[in-house]
GUZA-898113 format. One record per residue (C-alpha): x, y, z; residue in three letters. Coordinates in pm, whole numbers, padded with zeros to 5 digits, always signed. Layout:
// GUZA-898113
(mitor (X Y Z) "ALA")
...
END
This chain:
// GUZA-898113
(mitor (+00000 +00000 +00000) "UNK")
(mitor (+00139 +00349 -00080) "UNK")
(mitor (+00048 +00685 -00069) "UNK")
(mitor (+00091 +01009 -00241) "UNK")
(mitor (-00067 +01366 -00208) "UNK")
(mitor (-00365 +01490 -00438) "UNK")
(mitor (-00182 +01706 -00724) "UNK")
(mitor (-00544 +01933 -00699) "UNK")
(mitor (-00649 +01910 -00336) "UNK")
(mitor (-00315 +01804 -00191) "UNK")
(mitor (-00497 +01565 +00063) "UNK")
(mitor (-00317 +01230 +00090) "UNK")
(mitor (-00440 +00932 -00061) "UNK")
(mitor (-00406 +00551 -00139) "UNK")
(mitor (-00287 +00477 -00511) "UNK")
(mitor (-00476 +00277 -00710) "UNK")
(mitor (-00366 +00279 -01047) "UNK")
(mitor (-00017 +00290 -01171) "UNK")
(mitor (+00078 +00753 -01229) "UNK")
(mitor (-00185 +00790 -01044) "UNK")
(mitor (-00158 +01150 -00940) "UNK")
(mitor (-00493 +01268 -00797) "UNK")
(mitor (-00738 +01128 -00544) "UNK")
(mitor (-01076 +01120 -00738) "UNK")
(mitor (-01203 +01187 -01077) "UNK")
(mitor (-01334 +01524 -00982) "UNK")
(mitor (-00927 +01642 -00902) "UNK")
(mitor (-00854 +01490 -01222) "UNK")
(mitor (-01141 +01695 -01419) "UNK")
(mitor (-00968 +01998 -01249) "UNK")
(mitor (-00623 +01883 -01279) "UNK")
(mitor (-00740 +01834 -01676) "UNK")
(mitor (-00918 +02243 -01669) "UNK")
(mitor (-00581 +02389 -01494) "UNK")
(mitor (-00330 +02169 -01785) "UNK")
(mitor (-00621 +02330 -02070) "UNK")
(mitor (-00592 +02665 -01903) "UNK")
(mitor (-00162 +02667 -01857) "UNK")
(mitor (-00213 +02579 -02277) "UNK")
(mitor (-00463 +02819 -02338) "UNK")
(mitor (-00200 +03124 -02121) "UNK")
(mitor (+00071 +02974 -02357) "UNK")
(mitor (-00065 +03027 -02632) "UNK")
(mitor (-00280 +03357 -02593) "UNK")
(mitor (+00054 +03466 -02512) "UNK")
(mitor (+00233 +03317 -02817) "UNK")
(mitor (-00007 +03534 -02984) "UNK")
(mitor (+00006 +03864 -02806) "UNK")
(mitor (+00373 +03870 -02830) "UNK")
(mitor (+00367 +03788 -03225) "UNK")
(mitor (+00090 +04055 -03274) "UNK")
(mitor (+00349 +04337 -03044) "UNK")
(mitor (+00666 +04219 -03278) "UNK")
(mitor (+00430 +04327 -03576) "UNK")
(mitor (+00249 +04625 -03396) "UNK")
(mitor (+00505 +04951 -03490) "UNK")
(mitor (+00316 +05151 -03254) "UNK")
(mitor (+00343 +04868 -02960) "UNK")
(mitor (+00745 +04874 -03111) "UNK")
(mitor (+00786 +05290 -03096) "UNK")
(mitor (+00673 +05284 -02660) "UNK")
(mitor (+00876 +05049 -02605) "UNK")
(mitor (+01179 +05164 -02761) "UNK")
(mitor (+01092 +05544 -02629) "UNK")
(mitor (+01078 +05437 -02272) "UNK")
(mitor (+01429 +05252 -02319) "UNK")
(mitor (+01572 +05545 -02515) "UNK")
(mitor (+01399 +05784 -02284) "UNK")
(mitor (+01648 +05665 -02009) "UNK")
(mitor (+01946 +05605 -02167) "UNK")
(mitor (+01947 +05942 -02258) "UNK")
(mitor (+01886 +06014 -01893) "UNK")
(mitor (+02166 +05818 -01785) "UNK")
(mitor (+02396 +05937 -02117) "UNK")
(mitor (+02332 +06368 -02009) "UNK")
(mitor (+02413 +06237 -01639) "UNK")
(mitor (+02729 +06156 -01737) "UNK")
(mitor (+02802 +06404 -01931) "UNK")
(mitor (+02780 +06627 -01656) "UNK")
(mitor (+02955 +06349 -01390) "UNK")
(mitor (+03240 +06386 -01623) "UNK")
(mitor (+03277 +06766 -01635) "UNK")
(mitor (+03242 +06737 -01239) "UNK")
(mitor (+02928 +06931 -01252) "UNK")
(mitor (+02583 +06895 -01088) "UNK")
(mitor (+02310 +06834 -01403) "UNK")
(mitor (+02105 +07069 -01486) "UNK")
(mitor (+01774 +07159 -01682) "UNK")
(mitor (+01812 +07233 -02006) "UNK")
(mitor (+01513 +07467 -02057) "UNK")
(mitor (+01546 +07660 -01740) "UNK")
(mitor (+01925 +07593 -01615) "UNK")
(mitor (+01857 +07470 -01250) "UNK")
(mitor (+01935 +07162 -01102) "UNK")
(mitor (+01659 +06859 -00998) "UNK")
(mitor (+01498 +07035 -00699) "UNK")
(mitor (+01137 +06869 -00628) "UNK")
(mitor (+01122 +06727 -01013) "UNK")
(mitor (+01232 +06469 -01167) "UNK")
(mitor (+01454 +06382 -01512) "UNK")
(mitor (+01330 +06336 -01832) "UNK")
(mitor (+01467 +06309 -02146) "UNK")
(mitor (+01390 +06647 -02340) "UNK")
(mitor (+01276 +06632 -02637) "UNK")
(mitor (+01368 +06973 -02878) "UNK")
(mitor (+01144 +06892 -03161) "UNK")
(mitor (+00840 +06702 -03015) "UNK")
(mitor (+00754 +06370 -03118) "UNK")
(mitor (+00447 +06453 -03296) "UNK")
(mitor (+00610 +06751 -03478) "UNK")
(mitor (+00947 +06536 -03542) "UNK")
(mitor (+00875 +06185 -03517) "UNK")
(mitor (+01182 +06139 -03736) "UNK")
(mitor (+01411 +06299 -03429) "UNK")
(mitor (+01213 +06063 -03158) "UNK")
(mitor (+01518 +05856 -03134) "UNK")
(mitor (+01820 +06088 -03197) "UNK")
(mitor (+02061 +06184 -02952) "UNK")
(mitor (+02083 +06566 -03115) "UNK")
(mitor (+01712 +06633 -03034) "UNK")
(mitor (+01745 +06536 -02642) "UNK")
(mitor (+01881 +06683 -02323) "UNK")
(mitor (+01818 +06658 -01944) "UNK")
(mitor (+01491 +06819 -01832) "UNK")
(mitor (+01273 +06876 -01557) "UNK")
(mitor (+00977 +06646 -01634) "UNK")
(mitor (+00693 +06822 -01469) "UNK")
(mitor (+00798 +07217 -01496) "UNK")
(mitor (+00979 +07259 -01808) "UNK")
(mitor (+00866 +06922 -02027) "UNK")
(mitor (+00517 +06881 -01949) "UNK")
(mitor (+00431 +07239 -01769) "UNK")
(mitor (+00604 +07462 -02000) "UNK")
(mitor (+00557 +07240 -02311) "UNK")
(mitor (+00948 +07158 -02331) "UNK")
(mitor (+01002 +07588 -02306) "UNK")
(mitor (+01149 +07607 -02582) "UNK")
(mitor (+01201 +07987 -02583) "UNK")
(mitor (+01153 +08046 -02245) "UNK")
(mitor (+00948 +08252 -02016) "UNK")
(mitor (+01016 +08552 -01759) "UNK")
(mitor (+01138 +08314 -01512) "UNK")
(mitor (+01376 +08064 -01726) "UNK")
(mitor (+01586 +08108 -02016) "UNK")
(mitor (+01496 +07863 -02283) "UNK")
(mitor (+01539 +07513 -02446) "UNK")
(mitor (+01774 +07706 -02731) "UNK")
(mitor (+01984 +07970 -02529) "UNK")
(mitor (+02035 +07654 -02257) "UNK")
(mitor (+02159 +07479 -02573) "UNK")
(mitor (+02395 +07785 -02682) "UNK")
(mitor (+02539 +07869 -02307) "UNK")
(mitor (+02578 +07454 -02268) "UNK")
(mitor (+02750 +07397 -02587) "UNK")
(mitor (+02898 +07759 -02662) "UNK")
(mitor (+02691 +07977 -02968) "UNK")
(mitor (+02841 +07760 -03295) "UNK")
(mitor (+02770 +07401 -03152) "UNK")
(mitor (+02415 +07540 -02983) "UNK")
(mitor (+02341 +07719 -03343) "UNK")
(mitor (+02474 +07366 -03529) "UNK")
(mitor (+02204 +07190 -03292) "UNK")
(mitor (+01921 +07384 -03319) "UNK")
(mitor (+01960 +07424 -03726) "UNK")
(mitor (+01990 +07019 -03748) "UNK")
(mitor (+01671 +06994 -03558) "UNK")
(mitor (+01465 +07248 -03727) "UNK")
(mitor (+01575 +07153 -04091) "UNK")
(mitor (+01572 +06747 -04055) "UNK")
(mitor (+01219 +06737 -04121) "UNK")
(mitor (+01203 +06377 -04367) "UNK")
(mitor (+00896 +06175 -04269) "UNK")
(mitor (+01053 +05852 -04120) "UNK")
(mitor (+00865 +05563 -04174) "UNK")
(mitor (+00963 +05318 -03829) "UNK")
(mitor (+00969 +04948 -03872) "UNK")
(mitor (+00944 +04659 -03598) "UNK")
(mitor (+01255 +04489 -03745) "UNK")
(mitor (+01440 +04845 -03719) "UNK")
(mitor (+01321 +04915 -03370) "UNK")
(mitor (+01380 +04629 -03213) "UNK")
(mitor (+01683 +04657 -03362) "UNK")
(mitor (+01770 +04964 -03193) "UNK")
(mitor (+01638 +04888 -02885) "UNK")
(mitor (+01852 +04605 -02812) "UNK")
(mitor (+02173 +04871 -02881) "UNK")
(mitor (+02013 +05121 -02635) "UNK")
(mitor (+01947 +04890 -02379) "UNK")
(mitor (+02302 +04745 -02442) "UNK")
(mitor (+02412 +05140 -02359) "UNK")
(mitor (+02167 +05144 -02036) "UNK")
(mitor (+02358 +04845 -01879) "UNK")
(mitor (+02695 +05000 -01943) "UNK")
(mitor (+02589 +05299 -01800) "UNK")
(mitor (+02397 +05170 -01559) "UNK")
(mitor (+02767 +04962 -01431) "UNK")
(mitor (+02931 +05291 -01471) "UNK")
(mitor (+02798 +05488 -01205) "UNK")
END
């Protein structure tokens, strides 16, 4: 006589039949529902996760919110190896009560093109300057701008070389899964390095 515990209830019980793994036909109809239901998970998500690798827009999130922070992590470090504390962009002062973001010069719905390039993106405040002030680009009473915090960052030739590449690379990009994918492997490749590097 031997005995082994219900797969479905866990209660023990005397086996009867050679594999026999639950205690009464009702724990094998569930034990039967739960393997249909594990196949049935599988393969919904089989099929979500072919459907994203086709979906460009599914693609384009998930490749902003990686490239979103490695370009956090990339201006960080910038200013980590100039010794100095980071600072806004738009309005020129450091973190305070916000938080990071990854400024965006031309926006994504103007630019879509520029959603991804390194040229178009700088440290900003998320709440004042990105959302708030709409990315303040030419700046208010109280802060100085997106473009004269790109000319006093990167001195007037350099800040004038940035701004002119942004406002005249206006091509309508067409995005790809293949390409995005693509790209988002090499950014979070960058994220990791940077990530080890601090």
């Amino acid at each position: 006589m031997s005995f082994k515990k219900c797969r479905v209830c866990k209660e023990k019980f005397e086996v009867e039949l050679p594999k026999q793994i639950v205690c009464s036909p009702s724990c094998a109809l569930a034990l039967n529902e739960l393997h249909r239901q594990k196949e049935y998970n599988k393969e919904t998500k089989r099929l979500k996760n072919e459907f994203n690798n086709k979906d460009v827009s599914h693609q384009k999130d998930l490749t902003k919110t990686i490239f979103n922070k490695m370009r956090v992590l990339e201006e960080k470090k910038w200013f980590r190896d100039r010794g100095l504390e980071p600072t806004c962009i738009s309005c020129g002062k450091p973190l305070g009560d916000d938080q990071w973001s990854c400024g965006h010069f031309k926006t994504v719905k103007a630019q879509g093109n520029l959603r991804y390039d390194r040229i178009n993106t700088y440290l900003q405040h998320n709440n004042n300057c990105n959302k708030h002030l709409s990315g303040d680009i030419e700046g208010t009473k109280n802060t100085r701008g997106y473009k004269k915090g790109l000319v006093e960052r990167f001195g007037a030739d350099e800040g004038e070389w940035i701004i002119n590449y942004c406002e005249t690379h206006t091509a309508v990009k067409k995005w790809d899964c293949d390409e995005l994918i693509a790209m988002r492997k090499e950014f979070a490749k960058t994220v990791r390095e940077l990530e080890n590097d601090r």
